[in-house]
C-alpha positions as CSV (number, residue, x, y, z in Angstrom):
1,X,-62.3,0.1,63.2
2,X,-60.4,3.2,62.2
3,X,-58.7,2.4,59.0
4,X,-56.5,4.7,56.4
5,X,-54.8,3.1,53.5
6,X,-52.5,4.6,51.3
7,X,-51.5,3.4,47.4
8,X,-50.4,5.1,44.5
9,X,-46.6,5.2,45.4
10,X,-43.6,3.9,43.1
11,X,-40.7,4.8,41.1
12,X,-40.9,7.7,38.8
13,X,-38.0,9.6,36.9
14,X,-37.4,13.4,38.1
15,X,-39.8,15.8,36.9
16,X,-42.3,13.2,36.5
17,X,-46.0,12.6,38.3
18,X,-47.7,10.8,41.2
19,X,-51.0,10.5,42.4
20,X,-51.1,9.0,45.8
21,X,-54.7,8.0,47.6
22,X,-55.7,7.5,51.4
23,X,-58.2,5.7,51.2
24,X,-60.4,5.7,54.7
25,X,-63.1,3.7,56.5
26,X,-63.9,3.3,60.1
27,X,-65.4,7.1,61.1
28,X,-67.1,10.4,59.4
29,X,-64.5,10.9,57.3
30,X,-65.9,14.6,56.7
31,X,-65.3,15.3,60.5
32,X,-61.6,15.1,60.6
33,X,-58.5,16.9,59.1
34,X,-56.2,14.5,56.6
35,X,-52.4,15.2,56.8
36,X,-49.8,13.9,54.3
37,X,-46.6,13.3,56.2
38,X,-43.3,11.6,54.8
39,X,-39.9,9.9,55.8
40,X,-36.7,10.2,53.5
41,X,-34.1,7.4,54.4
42,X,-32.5,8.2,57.3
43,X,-34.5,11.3,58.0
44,X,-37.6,11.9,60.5
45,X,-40.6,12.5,59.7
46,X,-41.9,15.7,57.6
47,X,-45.1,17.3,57.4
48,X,-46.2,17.6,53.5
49,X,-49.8,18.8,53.5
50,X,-52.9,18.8,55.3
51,X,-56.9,18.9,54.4
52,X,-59.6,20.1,57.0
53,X,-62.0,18.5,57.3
54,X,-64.9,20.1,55.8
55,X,-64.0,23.4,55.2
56,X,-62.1,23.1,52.2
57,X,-58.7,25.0,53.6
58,X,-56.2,23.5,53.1
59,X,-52.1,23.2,54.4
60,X,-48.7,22.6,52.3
61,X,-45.1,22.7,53.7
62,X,-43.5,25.7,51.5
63,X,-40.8,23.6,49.7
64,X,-43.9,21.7,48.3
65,X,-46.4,24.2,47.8
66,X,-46.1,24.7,44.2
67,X,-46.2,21.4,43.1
68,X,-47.9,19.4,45.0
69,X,-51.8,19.4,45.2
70,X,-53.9,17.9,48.5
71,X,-57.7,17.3,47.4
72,X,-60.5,15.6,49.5
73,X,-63.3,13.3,48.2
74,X,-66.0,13.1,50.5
75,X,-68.1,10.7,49.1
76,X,-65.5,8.0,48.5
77,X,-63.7,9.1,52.0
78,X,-60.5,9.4,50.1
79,X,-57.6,12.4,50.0
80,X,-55.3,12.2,47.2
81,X,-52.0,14.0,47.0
82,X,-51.3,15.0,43.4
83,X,-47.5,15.3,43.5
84,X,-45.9,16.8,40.4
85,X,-42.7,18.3,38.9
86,X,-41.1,15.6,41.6
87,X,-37.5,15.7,42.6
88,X,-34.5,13.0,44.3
89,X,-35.5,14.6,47.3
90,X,-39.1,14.0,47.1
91,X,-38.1,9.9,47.8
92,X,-39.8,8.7,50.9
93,X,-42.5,7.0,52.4
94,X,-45.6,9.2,52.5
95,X,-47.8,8.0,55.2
96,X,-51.2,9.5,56.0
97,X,-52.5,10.5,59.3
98,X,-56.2,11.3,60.9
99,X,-56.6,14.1,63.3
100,X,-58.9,13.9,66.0
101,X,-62.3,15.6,65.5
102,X,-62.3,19.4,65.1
103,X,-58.2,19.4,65.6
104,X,-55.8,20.2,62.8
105,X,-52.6,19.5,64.2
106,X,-52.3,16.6,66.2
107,X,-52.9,12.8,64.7
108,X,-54.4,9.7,66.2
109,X,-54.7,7.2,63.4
110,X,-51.8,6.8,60.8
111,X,-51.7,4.2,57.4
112,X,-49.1,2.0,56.7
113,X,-47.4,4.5,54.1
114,X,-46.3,4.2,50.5
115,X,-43.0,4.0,49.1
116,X,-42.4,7.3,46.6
117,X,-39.0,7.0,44.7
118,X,-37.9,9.6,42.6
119,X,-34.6,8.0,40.5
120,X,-33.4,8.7,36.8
């Protein structure tokens, strides 16, 4: 069973730091891309970043390029999103998402997502 759990979320002050993890089980994890994708309250849902799968390229929306960070662990089939300098408007849920094998952007499998707020 294909799982993807995220954790790492909660409430940090602007400017501040978060490390979020996906942790995955369920497939070869070093066949398949790893996207970051979020939801602000009220808002649809954003693309943030995105790891290949074993190439080491990797994706970031441009608003978030400079601060945030997508790495992949292969050996503990994890993708962290190293989120820093964070803003209000960072606040969402960040889900993760699996691509099929060999595709970058479309997503089969999604995790339940983590709550990020960003409040002074």
């Amino acid at each position: 069973e294909v799982q993807l759990v995220e954790s790492g979320g909660g409430l940090v002050q602007p400017g501040g730091s978060l490390r979020l993890s996906c942790a995955t089980s369920g497939f070869t994890f070093d066949e398949h891309a790893i996207t970051w994708v979020r939801q602000a309250p009220g808002k649809g849902l954003e693309w943030v970043s995105t790891a290949s799968w074993n190439d080491g390229f990797t994706y970031y929306a441009g608003s978030m390029k400079d601060r945030f960070t997508i790495s992949r662990d292969n050996d503990k089939n994890t993708v962290y999103l190293q989120m820093n300098n964070l803003k209000s408007e960072d606040t969402a849920v960040y889900y993760c998402a699996r691509s099929p094998y060999s595709i970058l952007w479309e997503y089969d499998y999604w995790g339940q997502g983590t709550q990020v707020t960003v409040s002074s």
